[in-house]
C-alpha positions as CSV (number, residue, x, y, z in Angstrom):
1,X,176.5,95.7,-133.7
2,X,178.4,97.9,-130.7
3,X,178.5,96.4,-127.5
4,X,180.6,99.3,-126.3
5,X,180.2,99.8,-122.4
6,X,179.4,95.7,-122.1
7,X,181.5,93.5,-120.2
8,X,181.3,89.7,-121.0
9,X,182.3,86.3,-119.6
10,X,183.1,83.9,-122.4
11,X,183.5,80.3,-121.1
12,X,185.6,77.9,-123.0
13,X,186.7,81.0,-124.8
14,X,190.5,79.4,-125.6
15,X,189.6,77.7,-128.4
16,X,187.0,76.3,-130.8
17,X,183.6,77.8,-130.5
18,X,184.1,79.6,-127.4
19,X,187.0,81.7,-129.0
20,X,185.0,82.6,-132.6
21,X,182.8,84.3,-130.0
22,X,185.3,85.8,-127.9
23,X,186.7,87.5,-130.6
24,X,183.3,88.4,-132.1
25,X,182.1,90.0,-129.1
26,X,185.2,91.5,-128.4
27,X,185.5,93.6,-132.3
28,X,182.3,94.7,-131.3
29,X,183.2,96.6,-128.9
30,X,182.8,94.4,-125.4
31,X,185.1,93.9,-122.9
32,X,185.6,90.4,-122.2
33,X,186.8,88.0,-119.8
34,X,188.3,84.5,-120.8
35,X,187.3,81.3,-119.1
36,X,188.8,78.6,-119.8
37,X,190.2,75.7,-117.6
38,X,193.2,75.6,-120.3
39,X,195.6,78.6,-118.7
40,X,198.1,78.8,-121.4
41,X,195.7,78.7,-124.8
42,X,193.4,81.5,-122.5
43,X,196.2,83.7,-121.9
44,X,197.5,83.7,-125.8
45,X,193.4,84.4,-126.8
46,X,193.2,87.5,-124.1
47,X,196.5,89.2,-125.6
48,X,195.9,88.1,-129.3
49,X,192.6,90.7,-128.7
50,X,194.8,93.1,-126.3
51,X,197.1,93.3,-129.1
52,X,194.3,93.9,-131.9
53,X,193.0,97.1,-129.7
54,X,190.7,95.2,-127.6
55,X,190.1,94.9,-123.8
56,X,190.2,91.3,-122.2
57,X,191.6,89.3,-119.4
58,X,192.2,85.7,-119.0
59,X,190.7,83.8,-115.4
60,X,190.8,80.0,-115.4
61,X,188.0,78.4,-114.6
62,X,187.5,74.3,-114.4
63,X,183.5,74.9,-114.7
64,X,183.2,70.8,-113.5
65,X,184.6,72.0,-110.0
66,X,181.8,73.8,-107.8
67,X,184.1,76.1,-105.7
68,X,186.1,76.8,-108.6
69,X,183.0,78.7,-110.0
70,X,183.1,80.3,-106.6
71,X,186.3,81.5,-106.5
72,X,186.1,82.2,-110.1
73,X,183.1,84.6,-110.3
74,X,184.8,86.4,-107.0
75,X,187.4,87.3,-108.9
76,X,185.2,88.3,-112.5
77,X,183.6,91.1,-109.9
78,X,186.7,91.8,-108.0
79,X,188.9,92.2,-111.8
80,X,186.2,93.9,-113.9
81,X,183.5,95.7,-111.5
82,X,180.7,93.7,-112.7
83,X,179.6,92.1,-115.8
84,X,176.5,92.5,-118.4
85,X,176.6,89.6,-120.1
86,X,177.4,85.9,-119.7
87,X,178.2,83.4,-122.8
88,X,178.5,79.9,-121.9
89,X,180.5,78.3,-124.5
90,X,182.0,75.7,-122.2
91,X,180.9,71.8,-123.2
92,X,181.9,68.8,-124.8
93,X,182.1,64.8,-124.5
94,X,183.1,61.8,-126.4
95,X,180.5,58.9,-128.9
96,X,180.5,56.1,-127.0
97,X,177.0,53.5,-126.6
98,X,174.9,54.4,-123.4
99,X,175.1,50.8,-122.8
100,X,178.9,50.8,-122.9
101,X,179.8,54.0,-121.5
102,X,181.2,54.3,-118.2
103,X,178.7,55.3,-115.5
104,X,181.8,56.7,-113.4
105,X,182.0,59.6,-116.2
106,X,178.3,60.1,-116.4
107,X,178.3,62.9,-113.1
108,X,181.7,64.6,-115.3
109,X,179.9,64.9,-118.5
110,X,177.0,66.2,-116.6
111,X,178.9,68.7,-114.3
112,X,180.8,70.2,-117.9
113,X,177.6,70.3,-120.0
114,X,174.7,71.5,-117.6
115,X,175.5,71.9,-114.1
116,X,178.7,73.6,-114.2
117,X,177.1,76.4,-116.8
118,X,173.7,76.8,-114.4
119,X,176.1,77.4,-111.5
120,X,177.9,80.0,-113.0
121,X,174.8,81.6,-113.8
122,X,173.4,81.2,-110.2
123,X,176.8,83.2,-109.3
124,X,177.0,85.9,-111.8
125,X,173.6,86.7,-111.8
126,X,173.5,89.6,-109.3
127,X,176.2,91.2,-110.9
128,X,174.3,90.7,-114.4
129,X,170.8,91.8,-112.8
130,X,172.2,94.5,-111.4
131,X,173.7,96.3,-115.2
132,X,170.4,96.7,-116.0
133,X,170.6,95.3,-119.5
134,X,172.0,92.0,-118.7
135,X,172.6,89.3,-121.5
136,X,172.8,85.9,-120.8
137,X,173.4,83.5,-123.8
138,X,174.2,79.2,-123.7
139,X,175.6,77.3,-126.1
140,X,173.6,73.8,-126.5
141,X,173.4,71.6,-129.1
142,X,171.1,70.1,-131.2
143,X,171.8,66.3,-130.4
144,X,169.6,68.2,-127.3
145,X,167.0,69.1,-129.0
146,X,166.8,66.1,-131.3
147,X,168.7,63.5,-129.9
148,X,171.9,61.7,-131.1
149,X,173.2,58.0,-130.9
150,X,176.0,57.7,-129.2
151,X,175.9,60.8,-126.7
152,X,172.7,60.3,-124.7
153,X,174.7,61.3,-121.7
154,X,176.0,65.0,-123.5
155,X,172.2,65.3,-124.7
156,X,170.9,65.1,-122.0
157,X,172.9,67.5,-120.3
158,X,172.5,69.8,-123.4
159,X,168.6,69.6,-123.5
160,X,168.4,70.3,-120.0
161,X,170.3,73.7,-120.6
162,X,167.4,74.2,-123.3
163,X,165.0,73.9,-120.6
164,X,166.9,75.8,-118.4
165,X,167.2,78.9,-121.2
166,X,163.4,79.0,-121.0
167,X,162.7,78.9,-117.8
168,X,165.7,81.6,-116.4
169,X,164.4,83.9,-119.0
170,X,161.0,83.7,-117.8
171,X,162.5,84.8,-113.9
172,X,164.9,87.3,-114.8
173,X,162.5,89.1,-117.8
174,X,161.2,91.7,-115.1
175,X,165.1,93.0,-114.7
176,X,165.3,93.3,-118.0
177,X,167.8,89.7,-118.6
178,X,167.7,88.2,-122.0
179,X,168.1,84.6,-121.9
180,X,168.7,82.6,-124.9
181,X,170.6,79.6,-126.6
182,X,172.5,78.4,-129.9
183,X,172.0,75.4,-130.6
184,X,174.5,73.9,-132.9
185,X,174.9,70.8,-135.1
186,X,177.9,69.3,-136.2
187,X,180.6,72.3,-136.4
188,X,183.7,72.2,-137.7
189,X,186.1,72.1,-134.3
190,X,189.4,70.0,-133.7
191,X,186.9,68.0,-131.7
192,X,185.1,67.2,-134.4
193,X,188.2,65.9,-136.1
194,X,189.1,63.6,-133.1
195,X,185.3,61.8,-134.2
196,X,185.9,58.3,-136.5
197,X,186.3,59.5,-140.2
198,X,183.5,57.2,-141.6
199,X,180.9,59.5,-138.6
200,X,182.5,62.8,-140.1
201,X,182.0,62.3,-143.6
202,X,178.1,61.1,-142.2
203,X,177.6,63.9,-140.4
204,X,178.7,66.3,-143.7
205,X,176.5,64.5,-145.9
206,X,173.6,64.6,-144.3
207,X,173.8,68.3,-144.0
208,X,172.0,70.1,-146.7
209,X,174.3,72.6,-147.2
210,X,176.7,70.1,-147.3
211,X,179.2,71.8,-145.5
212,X,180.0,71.7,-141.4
213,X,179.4,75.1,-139.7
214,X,182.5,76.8,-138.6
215,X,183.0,78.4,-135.2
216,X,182.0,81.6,-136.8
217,X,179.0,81.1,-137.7
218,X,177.8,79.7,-134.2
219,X,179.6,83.4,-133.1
220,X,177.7,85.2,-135.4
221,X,174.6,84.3,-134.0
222,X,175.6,84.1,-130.9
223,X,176.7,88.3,-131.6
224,X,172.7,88.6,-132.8
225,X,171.4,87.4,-129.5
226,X,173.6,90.0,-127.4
227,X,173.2,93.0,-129.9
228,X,171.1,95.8,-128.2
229,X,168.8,95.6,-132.0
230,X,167.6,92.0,-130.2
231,X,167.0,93.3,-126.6
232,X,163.1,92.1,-127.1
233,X,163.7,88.6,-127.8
234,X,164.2,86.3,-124.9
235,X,163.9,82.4,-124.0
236,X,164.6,81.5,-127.7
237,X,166.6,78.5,-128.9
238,X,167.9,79.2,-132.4
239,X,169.2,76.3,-134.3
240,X,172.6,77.1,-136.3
241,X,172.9,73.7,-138.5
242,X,172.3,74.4,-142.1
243,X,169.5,72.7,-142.2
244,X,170.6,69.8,-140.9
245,X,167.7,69.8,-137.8
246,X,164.5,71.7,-139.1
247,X,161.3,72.8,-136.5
248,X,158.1,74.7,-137.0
């Protein structure tokens, strides 16, 4: 796959899923720009692919913050000229009962998992539009396509940026946009490790291939959505969860 001549934004491209894509997306020939609201881990990810022949750049970005988005996609145009393509790898939350949670963290998880992502989109799109074969890929998760106990808050947030996929792909198809989403089940991330051992060993055996994902191969589908060989297949959700969720 060459993405040669693309320039992407990679959010939460420090570490864990986001940075299996970075890198990814980067071998293949993209320029990239890391986002990442953790300053030190982005800068060691843009100069571990400098320093493999690639091109990147680090900008932080807290996605939860609304002028932070601002300021940050200013500088993405200002740094770069404009990009092509926008991954949004940013998300996250903790297990915790709906009826225990606390409601004060509710417009946080919320902000990280849906609105922060559809505002970045709102103020990169131009620049995407305007490259003529823009790319614009989310990272959900299949507790938002299925449901999961424990995280009704992150689901929700996560099934809205389902909907969302579908129905920006549907408005941007005429300037030739792709929209589309991964969708995720358990993966093998240091977040996953921070989840009660008795849940982890759960989640494994339940999956049929009896194995977690690893952060590559969410990237590697994530690399088949932005490859010019898919440029006819938009508004798609593809589940990557070894079998763990199936659909029709």
């Amino acid at each position: 796959m060459n993405l040669k001549g693309s320039t992407a934004v990679v959010t939460g491209g420090a570490s864990g899923i986001g940075n299996a894509i970075l890198k990814k997306v980067a071998a293949a020939g993209a320029k990239v720009v890391c986002a990442d609201i953790d300053e030190a881990a982005g800068v060691k990810a843009a100069e571990e692919i400098k320093g493999s022949g690639g091109e990147a750049i680090f900008i932080r970005l807290d996605i939860t913050n609304g002028q932070a988005i601002k300021d940050f996609a200013a500088q993405v145009i200002e740094q770069t000229g404009g990009i092509s393509m926008l991954i949004n790898a940013a998300g996250g939350g903790g297990i915790e009962p709906f009826a225990t949670s606390d409601p004060d963290e509710f417009d946080w998880n919320v902000s990280l998992n849906y609105t922060g992502p559809v505002k970045l989109t709102h103020a990169l799109l131009d620049s995407i539009t305007e490259s003529g074969n823009g790319n614009i890929v989310y990272i959900s998760s299949d507790a938002g396509r299925v449901g999961s106990s424990g995280e009704s808050v992150y689901a929700g947030g996560k099934g809205g940026i389902i909907a969302f996929t579908k129905s920006l792909a549907r408005e941007v198809a005429r300037a030739q946009v792709n929209v589309n989403c991964v969708s995720p089940g358990p993966t093998d991330t240091p977040l996953l490790r921070t989840r009660p051992e008795k849940l982890v060993e759960a989640f494994e055996k339940a999956i049929p291939f009896r194995r977690f994902a690893t952060p590559d191969d969410i990237a590697n589908a994530v690399l088949f959505f932005t490859a010019p060989e898919s440029s006819y297949i938009t508004g798609q959700v593809l589940s990557v969860s070894g079998g763990l969720t199936m659909s029709d």
